[in-house]
Each structure stands twice: as structure tokens, then as C-alpha cells.
Biopython code that builds the backbone (N, CA, C, O; Angstrom):
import numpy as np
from Bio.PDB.StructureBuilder import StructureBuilder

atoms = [
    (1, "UNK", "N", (0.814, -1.184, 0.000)),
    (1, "UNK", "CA", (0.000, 0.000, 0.000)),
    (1, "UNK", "C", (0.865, 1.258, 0.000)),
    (1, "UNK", "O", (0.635, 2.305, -0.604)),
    (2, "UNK", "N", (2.000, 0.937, 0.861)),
    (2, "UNK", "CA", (2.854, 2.242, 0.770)),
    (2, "UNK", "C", (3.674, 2.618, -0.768)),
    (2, "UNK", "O", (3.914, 3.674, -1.352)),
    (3, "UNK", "N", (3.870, 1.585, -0.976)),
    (3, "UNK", "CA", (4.510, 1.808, -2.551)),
    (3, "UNK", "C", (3.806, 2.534, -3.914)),
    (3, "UNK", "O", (4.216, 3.183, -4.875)),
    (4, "UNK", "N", (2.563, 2.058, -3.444)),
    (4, "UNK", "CA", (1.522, 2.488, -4.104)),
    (4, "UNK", "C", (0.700, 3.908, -4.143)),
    (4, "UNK", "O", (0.025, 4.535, -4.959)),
    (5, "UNK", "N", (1.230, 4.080, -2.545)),
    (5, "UNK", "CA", (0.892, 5.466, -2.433)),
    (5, "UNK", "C", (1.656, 6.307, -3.053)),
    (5, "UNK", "O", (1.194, 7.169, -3.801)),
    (6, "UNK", "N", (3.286, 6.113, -2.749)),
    (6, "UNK", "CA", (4.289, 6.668, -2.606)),
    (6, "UNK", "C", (4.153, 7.082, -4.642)),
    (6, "UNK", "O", (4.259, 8.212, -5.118)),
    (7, "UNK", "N", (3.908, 5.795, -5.435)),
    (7, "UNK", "CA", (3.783, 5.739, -6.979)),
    (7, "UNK", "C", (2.906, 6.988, -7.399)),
    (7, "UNK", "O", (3.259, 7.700, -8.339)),
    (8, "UNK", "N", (1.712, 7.242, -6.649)),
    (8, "UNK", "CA", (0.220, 8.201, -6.928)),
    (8, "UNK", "C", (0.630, 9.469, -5.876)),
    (8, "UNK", "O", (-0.076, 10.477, -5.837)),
    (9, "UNK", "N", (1.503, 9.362, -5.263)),
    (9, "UNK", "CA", (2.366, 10.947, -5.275)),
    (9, "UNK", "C", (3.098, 11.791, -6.060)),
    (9, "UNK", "O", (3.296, 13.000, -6.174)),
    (10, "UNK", "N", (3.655, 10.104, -6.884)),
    (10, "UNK", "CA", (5.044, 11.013, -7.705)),
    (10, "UNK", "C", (4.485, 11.531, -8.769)),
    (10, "UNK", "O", (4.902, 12.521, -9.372)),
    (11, "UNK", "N", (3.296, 10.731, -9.102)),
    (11, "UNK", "CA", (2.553, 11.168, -10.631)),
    (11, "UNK", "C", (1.084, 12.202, -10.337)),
    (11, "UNK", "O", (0.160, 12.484, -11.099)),
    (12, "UNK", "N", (1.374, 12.635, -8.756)),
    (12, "UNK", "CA", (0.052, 13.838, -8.660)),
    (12, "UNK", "C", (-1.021, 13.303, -8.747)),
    (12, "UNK", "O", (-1.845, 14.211, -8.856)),
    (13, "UNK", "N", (-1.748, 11.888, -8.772)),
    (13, "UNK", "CA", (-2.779, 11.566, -9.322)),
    (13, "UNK", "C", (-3.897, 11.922, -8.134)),
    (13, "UNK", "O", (-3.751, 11.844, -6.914)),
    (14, "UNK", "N", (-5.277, 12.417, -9.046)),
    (14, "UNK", "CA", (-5.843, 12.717, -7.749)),
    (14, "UNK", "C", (-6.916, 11.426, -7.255)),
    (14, "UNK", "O", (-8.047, 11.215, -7.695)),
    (15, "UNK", "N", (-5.982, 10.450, -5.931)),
    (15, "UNK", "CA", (-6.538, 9.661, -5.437)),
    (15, "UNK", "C", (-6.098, 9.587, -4.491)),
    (15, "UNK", "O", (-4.945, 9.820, -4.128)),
    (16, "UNK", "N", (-7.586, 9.007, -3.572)),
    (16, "UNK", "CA", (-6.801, 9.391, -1.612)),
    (16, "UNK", "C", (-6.450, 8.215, -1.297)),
    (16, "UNK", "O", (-6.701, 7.155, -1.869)),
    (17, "UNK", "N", (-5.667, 8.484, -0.067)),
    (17, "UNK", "CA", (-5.068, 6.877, 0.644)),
    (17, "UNK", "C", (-6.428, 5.733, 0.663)),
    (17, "UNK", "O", (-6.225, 4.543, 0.421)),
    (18, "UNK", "N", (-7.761, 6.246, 0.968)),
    (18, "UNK", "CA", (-8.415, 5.733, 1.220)),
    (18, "UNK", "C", (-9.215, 4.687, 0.162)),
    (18, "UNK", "O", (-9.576, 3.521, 0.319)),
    (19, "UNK", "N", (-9.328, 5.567, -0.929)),
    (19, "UNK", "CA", (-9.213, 4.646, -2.249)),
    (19, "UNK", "C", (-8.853, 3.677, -2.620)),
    (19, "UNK", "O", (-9.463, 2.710, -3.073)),
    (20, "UNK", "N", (-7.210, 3.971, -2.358)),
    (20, "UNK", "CA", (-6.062, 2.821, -2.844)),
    (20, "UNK", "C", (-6.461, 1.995, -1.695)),
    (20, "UNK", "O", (-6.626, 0.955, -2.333)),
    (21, "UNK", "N", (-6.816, 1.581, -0.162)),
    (21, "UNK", "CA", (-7.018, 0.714, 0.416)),
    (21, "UNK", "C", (-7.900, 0.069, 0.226)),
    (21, "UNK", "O", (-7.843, -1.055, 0.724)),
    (22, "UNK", "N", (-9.088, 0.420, -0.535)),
    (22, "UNK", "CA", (-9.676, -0.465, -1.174)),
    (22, "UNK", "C", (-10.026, -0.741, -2.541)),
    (22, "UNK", "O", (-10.980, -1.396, -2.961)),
    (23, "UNK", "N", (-9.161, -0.176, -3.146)),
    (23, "UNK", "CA", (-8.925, -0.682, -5.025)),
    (23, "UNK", "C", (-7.590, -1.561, -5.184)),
    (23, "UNK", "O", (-7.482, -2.566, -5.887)),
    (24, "UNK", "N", (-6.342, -0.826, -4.182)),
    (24, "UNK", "CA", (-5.361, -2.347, -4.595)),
    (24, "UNK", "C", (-5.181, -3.639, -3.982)),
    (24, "UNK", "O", (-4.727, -4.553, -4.671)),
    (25, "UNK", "N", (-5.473, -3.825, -2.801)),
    (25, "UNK", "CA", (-5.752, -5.318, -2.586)),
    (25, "UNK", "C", (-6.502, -6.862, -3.422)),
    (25, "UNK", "O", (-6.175, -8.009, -3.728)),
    (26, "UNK", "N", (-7.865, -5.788, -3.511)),
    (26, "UNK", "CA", (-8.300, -6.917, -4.605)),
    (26, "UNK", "C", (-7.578, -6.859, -5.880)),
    (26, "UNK", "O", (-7.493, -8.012, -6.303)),
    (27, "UNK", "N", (-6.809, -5.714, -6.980)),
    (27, "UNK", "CA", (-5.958, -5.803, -7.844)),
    (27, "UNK", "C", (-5.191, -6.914, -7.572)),
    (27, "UNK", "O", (-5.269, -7.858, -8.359)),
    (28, "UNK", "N", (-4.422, -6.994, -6.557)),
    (28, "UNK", "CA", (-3.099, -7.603, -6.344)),
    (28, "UNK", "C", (-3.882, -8.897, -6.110)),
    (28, "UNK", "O", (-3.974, -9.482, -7.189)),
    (29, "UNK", "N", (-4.290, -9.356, -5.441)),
    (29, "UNK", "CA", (-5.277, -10.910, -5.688)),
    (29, "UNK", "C", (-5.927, -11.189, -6.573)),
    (29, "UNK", "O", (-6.524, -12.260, -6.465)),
    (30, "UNK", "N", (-6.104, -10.480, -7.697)),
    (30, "UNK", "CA", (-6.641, -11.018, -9.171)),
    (30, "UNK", "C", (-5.247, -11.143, -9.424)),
    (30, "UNK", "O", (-5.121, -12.125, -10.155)),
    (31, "UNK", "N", (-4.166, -10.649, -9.189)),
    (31, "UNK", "CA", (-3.085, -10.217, -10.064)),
    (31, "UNK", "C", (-1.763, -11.688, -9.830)),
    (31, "UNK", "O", (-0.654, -11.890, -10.325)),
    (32, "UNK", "N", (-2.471, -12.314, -9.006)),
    (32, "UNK", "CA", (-1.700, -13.472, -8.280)),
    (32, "UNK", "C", (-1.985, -14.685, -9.303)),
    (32, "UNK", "O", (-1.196, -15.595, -9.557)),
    (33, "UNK", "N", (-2.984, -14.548, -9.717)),
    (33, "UNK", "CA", (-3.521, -15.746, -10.826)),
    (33, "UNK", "C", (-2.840, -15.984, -11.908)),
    (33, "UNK", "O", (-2.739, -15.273, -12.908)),
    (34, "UNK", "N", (-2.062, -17.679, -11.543)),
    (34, "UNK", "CA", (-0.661, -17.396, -12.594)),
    (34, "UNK", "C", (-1.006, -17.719, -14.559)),
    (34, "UNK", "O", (-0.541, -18.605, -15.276)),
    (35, "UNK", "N", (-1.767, -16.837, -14.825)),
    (35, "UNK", "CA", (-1.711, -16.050, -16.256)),
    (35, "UNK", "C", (-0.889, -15.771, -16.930)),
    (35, "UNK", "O", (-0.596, -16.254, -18.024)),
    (36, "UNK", "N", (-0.228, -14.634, -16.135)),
    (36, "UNK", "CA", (0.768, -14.037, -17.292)),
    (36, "UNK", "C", (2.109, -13.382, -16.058)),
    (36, "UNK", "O", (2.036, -12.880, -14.936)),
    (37, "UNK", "N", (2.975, -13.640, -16.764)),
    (37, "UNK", "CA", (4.662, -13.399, -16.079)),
    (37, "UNK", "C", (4.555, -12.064, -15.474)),
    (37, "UNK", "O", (4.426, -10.972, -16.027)),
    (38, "UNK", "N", (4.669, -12.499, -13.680)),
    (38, "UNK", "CA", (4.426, -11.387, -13.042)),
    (38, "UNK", "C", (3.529, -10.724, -12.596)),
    (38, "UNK", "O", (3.605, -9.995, -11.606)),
    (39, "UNK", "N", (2.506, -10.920, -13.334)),
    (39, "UNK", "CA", (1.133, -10.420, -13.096)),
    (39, "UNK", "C", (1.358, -8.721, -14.167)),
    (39, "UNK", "O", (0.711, -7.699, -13.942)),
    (40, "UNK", "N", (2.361, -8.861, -15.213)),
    (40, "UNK", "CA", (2.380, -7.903, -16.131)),
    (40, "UNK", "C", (1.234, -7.577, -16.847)),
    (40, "UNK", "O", (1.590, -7.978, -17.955)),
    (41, "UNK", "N", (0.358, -7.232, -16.973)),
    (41, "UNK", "CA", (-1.170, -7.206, -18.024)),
    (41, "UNK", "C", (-2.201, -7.361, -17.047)),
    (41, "UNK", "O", (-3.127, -6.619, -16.721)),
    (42, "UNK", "N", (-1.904, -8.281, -16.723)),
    (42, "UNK", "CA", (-3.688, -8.643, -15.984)),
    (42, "UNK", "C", (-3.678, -7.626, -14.840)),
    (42, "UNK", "O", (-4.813, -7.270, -14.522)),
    (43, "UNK", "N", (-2.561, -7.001, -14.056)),
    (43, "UNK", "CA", (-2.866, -5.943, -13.333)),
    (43, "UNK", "C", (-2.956, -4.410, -13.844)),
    (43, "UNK", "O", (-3.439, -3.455, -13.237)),
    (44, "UNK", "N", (-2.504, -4.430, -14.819)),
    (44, "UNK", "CA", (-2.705, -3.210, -15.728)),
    (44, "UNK", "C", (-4.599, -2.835, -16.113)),
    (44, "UNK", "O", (-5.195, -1.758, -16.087)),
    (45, "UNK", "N", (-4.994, -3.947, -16.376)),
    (45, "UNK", "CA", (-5.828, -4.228, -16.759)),
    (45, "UNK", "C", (-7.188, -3.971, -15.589)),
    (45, "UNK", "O", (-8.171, -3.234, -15.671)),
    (46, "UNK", "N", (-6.694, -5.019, -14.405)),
    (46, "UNK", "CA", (-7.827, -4.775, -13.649)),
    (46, "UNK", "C", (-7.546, -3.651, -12.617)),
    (46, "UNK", "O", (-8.389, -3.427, -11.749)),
    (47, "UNK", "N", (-5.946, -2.655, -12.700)),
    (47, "UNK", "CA", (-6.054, -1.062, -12.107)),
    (47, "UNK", "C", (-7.247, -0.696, -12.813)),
    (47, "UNK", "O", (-8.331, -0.767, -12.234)),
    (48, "UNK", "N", (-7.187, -0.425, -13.651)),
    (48, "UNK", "CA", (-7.631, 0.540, -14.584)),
    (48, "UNK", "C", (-9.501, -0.252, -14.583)),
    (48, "UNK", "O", (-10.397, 0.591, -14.633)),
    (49, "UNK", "N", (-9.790, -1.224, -14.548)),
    (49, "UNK", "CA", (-11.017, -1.227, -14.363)),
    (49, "UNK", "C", (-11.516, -0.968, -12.593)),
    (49, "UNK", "O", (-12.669, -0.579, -12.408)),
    (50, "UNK", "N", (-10.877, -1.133, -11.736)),
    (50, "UNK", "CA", (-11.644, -1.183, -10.822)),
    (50, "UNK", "C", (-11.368, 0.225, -10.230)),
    (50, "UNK", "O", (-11.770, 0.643, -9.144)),
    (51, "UNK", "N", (-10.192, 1.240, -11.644)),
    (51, "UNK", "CA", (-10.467, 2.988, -11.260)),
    (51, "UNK", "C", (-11.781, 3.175, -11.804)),
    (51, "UNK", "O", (-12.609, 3.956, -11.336)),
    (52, "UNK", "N", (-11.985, 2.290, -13.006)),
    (52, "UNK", "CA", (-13.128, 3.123, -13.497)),
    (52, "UNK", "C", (-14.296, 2.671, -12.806)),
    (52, "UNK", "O", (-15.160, 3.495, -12.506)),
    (53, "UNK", "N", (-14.426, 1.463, -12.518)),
    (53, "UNK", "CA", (-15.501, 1.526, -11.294)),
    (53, "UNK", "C", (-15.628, 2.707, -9.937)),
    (53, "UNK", "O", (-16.668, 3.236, -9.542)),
    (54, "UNK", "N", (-14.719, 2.838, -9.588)),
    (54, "UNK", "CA", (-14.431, 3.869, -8.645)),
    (54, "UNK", "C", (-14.567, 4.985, -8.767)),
    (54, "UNK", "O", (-14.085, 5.817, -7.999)),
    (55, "UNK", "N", (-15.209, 5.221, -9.697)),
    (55, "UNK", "CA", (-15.343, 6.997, -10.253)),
    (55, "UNK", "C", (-13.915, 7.399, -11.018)),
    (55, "UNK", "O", (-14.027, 8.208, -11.939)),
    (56, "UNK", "N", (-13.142, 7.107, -10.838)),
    (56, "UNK", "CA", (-11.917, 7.306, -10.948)),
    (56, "UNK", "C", (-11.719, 7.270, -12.627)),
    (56, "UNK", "O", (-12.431, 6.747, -13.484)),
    (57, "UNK", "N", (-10.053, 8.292, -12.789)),
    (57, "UNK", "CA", (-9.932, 7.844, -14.312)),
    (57, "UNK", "C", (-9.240, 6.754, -14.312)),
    (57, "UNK", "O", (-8.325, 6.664, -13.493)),
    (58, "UNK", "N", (-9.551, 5.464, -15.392)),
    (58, "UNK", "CA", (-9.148, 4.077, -15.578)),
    (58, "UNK", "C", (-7.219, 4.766, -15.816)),
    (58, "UNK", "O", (-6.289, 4.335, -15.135)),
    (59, "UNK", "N", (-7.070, 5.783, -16.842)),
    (59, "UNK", "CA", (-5.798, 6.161, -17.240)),
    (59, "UNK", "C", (-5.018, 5.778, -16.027)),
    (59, "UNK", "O", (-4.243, 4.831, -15.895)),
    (60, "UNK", "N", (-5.431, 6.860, -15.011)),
    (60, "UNK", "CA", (-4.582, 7.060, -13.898)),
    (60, "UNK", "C", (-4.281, 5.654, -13.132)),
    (60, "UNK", "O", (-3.259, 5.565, -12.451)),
    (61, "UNK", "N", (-4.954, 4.832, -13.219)),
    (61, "UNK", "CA", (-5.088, 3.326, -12.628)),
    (61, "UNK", "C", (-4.054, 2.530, -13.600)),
    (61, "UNK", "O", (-3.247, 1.688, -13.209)),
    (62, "UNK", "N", (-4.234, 2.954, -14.929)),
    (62, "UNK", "CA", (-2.849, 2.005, -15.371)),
    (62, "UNK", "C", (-1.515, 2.616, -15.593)),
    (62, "UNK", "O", (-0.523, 2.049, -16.052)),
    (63, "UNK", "N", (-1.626, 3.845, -15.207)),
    (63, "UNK", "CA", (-0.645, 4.691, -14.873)),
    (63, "UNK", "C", (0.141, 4.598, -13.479)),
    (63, "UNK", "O", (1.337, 4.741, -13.226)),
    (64, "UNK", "N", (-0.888, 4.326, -12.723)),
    (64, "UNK", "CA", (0.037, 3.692, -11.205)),
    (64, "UNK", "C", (0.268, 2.080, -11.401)),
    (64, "UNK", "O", (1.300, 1.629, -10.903)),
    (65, "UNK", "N", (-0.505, 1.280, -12.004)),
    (65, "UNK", "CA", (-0.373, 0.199, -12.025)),
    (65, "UNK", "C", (1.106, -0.010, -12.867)),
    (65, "UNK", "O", (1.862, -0.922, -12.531)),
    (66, "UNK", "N", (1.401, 0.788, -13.832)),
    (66, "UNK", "CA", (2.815, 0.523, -14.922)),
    (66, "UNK", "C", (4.050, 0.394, -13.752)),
    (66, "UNK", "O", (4.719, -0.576, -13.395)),
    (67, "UNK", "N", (4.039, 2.158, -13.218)),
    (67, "UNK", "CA", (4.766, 2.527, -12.152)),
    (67, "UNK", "C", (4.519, 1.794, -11.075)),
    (67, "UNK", "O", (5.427, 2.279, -10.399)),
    (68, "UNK", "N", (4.029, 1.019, -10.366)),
    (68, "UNK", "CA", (4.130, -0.079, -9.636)),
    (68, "UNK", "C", (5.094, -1.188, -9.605)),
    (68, "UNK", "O", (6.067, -1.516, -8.926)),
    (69, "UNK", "N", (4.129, -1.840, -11.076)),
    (69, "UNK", "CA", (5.135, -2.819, -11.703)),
    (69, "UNK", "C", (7.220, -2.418, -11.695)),
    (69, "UNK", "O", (8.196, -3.035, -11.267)),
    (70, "UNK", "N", (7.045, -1.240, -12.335)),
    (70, "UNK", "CA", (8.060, -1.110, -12.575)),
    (70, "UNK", "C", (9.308, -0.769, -11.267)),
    (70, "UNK", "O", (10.479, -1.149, -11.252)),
    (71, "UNK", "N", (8.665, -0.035, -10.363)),
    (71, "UNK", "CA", (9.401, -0.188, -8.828)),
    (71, "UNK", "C", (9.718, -1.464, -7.873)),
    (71, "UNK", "O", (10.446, -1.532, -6.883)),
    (72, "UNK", "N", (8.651, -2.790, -8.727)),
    (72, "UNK", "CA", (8.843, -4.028, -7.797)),
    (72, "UNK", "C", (9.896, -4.037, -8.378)),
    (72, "UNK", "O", (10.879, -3.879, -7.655)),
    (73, "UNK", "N", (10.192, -4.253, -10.158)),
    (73, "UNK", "CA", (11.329, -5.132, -11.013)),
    (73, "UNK", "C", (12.066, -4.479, -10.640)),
    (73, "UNK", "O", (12.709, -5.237, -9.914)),
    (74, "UNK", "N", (12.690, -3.176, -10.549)),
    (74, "UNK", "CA", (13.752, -2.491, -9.868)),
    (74, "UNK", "C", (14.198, -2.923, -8.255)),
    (74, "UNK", "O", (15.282, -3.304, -7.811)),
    (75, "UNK", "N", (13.006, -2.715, -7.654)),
    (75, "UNK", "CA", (13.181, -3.249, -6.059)),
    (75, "UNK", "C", (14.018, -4.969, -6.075)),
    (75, "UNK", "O", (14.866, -5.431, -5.311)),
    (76, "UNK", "N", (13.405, -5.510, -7.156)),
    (76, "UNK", "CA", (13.844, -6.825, -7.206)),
    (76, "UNK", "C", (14.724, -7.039, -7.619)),
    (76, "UNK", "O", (15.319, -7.893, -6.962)),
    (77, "UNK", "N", (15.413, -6.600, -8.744)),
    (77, "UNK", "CA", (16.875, -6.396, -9.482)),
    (77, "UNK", "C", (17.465, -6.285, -8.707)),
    (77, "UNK", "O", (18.399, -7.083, -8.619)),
    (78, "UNK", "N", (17.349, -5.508, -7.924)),
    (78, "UNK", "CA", (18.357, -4.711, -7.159)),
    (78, "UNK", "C", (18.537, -5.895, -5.514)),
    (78, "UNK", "O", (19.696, -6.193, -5.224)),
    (79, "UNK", "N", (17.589, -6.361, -4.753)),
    (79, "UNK", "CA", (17.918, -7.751, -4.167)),
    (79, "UNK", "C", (18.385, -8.525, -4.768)),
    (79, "UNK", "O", (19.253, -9.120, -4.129)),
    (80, "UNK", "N", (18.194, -9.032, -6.239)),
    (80, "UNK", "CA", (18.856, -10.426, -6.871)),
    (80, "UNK", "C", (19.949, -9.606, -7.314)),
    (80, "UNK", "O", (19.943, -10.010, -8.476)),
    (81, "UNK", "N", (20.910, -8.741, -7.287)),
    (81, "UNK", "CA", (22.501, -8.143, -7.411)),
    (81, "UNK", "C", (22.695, -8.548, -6.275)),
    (81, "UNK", "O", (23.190, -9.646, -6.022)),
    (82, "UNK", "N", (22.365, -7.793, -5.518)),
    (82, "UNK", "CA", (23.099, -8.127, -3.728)),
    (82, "UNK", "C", (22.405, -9.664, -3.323)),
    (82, "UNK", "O", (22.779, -9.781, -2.156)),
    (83, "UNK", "N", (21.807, -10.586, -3.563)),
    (83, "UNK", "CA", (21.890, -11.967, -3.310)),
    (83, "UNK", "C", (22.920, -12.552, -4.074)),
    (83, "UNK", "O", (23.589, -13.483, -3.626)),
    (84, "UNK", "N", (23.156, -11.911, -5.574)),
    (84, "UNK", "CA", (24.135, -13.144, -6.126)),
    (84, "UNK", "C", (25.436, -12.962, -5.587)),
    (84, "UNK", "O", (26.057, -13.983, -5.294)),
    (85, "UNK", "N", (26.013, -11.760, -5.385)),
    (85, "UNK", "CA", (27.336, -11.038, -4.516)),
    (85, "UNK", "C", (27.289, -10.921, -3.221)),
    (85, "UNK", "O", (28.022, -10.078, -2.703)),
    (86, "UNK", "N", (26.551, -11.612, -2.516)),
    (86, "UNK", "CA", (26.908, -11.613, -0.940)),
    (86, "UNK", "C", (27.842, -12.496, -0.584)),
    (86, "UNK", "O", (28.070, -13.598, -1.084)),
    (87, "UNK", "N", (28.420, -11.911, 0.386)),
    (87, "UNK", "CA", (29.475, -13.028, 1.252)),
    (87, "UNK", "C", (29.222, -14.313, 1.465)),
    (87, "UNK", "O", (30.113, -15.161, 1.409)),
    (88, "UNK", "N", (27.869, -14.612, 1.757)),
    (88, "UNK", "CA", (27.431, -16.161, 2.343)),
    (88, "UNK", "C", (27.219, -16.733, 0.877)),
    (88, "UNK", "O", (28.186, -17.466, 0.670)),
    (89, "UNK", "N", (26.571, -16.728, 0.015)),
    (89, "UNK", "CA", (26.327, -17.054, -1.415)),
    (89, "UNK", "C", (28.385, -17.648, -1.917)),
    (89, "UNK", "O", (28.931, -18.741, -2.065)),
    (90, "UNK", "N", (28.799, -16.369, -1.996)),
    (90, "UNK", "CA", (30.415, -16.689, -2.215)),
    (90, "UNK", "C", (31.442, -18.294, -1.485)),
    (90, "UNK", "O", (32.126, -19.209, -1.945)),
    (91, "UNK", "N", (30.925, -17.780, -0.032)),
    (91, "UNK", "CA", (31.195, -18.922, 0.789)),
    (91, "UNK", "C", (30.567, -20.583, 1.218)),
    (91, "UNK", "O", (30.837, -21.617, 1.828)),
    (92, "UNK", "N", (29.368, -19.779, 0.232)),
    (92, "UNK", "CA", (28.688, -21.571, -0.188)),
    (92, "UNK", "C", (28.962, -22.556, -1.293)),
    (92, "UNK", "O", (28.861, -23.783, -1.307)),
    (93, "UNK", "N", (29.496, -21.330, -2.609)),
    (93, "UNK", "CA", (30.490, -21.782, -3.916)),
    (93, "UNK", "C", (32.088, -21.907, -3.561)),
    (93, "UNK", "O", (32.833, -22.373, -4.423)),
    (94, "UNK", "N", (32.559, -21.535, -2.426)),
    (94, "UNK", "CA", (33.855, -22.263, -2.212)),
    (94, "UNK", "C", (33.814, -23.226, -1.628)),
    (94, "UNK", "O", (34.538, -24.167, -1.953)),
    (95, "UNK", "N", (32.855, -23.315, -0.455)),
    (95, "UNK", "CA", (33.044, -25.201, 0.036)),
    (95, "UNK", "C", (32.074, -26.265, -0.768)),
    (95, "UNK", "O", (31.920, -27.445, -0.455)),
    (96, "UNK", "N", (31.327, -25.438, -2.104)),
    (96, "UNK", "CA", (30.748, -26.838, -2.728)),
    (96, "UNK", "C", (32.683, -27.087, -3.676)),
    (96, "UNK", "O", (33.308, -28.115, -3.937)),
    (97, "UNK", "N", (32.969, -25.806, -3.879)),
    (97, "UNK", "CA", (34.488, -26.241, -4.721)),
    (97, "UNK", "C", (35.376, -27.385, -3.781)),
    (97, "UNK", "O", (36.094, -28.275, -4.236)),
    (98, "UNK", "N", (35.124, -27.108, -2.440)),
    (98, "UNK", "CA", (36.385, -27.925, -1.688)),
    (98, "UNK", "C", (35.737, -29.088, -2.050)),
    (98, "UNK", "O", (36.494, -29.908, -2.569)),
    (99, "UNK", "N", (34.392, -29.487, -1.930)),
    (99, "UNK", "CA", (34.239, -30.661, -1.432)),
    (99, "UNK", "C", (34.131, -31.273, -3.752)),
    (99, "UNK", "O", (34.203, -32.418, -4.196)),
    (100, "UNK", "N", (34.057, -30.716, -4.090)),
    (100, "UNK", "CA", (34.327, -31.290, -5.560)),
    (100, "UNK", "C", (35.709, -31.996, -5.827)),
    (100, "UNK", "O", (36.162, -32.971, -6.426)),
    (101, "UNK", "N", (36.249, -30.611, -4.790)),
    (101, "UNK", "CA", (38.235, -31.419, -5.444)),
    (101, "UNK", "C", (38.110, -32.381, -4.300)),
    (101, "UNK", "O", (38.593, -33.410, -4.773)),
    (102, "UNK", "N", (37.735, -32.650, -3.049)),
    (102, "UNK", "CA", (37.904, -33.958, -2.372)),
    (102, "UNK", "C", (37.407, -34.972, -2.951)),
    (102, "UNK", "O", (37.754, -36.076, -2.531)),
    (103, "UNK", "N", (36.545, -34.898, -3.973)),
    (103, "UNK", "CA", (36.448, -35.848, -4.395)),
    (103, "UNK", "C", (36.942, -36.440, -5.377)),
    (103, "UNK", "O", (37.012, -37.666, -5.461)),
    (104, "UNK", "N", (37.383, -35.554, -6.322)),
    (104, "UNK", "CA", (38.320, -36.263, -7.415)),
    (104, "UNK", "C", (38.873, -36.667, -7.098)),
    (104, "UNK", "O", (39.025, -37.764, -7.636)),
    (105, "UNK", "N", (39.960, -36.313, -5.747)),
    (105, "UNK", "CA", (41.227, -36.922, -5.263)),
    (105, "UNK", "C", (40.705, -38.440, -5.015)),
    (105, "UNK", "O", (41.224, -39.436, -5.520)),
    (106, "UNK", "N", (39.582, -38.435, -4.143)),
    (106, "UNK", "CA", (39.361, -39.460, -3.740)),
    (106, "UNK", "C", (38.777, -40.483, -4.046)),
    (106, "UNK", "O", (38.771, -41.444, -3.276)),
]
sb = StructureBuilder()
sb.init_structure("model")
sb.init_model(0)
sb.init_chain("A")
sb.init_seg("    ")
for serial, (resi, resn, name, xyz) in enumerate(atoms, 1):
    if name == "N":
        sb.init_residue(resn, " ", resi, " ")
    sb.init_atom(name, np.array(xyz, "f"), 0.0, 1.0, " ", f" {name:<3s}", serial, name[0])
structure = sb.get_structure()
């Protein structure tokens, strides 16, 4: 919800916190239904209808819904860099290496 808010700040849209607490939850649980990679489309899709149910403009709904999307894949990029380069990850590919060469030897 906060991300979401934080998205319909940056783009001025005029919608209140109170809105988004009850237009993106059910989004994001249609958006779970494994369809399509990510939930790319089908949440675009049902922002923008359940703005326009809402009085709301549908635009602005797939306008936060894009910018949504696009702050998880960033948010997420950016954990899977620092998971593949962490220390413990590093130190789990050197003792699967030790235990490879113990075994050739052996």
C-alpha cells in the first residue's frame, strides 16, 4: 500500500489513501492468478477497471499500475545483485568447490 501510495504521489494523481485501500488489494489478488509473467497485463488491466468503477480515471489506474510494476522489477533487481554477490552465497560456492576437489582426489 505504501509503494503504491508513494507511486500516486510522484505522478500527482488525484486519489486518496483511502481509495487505494480499497482498489489495490483486490488488484493484487486477481493479479496473483498465474496467467501471465508477473502479473504484467492482468494488473494493468484490472487497475484501470476497478479505477473506473471507482469513479476514478481508468488512465490514472494504469498509470500507477505501470509505475508499480516497474518499482517491484527495480526493487527486485536490485535484491537479486546483492543476493548473487553476498558473502554467504560466495562462501557456499567455495566449500561446494572444496568438497568437488575432495572428491576427485578421492
Amino acid at each position: 500500500m505504501l509503494a503504491a501510495w508513494c507511486v500516486v504521489q510522484s505522478i500527482k494523481a488525484p486519489v486518496s489513501f483511502s481509495q487505494l485501500i480499497q482498489l489495490v488489494p483486490p488488484v493484487m489478488l486477481v493479479t496473483m492468478m498465474p496467467i501471465s509473467i508477473a502479473g504484467w497485463g492482468v494488473r494493468e488491466a484490472t487497475m484501470g477497471l476497478a479505477f473506473g468503477y471507482a469513479g476514478l480515471a481508468a488512465t490514472e489506474g494504469v498509470n500507477i499500475s505501470l509505475l508499480f510494476g516497474m518499482v517491484y522489477f527495480i526493487v527486485g533487481a536490485f535484491g537479486g545483485m546483492v543476493w548473487i554477490f553476498s558473502s554467504e552465497k560466495a562462501a557456499s560456492r567455495l566449500a561446494s568447490n572444496q568438497d568437488l576437489d575432495k572428491t576427485d582426489l578421492g
